[in-house]
C-alpha positions, 0 to 999 in steps of 0.5 A: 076320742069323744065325738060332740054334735054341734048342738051338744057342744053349743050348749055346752058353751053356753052351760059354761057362760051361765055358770059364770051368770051371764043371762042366756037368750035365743036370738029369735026372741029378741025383737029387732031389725035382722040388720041390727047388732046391738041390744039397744034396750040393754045399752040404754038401761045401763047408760040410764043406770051408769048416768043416773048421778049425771042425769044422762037425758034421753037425747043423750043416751040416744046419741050413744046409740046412734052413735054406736050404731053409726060407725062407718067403714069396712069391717075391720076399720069399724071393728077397731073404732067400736073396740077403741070406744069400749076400752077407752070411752069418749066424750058426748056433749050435753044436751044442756050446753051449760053442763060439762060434757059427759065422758061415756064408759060402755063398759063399767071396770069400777064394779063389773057386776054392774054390766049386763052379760048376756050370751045370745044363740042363733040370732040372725045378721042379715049384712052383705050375707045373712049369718047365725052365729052359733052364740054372740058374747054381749055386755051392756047390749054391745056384741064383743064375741062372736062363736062359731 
């Protein structure tokens, strides 16, 4: 039986995600509070590439953000809301009120390869404890999969 470092077993995981070509990026180069999770620059650049028929606002896709960044409750109760919002959508009104309201998709199931994949090593979490996963799964700046 082989034995793998941890290091070396990382970066096989990660070999194995950039085959599949999702962007990989250390978690100190990304500028952001250790408190936040999301990627906001990713998530704003497919809501604004998403929308651009719709011309999605500014304010509007600060809502989204805000929106995501504000989901309340324990961890579970706000694991299950943000997975709801990513499967199913939902509907933000516009900022011109006599425009229908908008239904946001976080992620595109029409052409995938319209969504920015990224798998992310080493990014410090500070919450009730500080955590570095060893890799964070992200599409369009959303976390979905945590590795350790």
């Amino acid at each position: 039986m082989s034995h793998f470092s941890e290091s070396t077993l990382e970066q096989s995981i990660i070999e194995l995600f950039q085959a599949q070509e999702y962007t990989y990026i250390t978690g100190e180069t990304i500028e952001r509070s250790t408190r936040e999770v999301l990627l906001k620059d990713d998530l704003r650049e497919y809501l604004y590439s998403r929308y651009a028929s719709d011309e999605i606002t500014n304010l509007e896709v600060e809502m989204v953000v805000h929106l995501l960044e504000n989901v309340q409750g324990s961890v579970y109760t706000t694991n299950r809301e943000v997975m709801n919002m990513v499967m199913n959508g939902f509907s933000i009104r516009r900022e011109d009120k006599s425009k229908p309201n908008l239904y946001i998709y976080l992620l595109n199931y029409d052409d995938p390869t319209k969504n920015n994949f990224k798998i992310v090593n080493q990014l410090e979490i500070v919450g009730e404890e500080k955590r570095i996963p060893d890799g964070i799964v992200y599409i369009n700046g959303i976390p979905l999969v945590v590795l350790e």
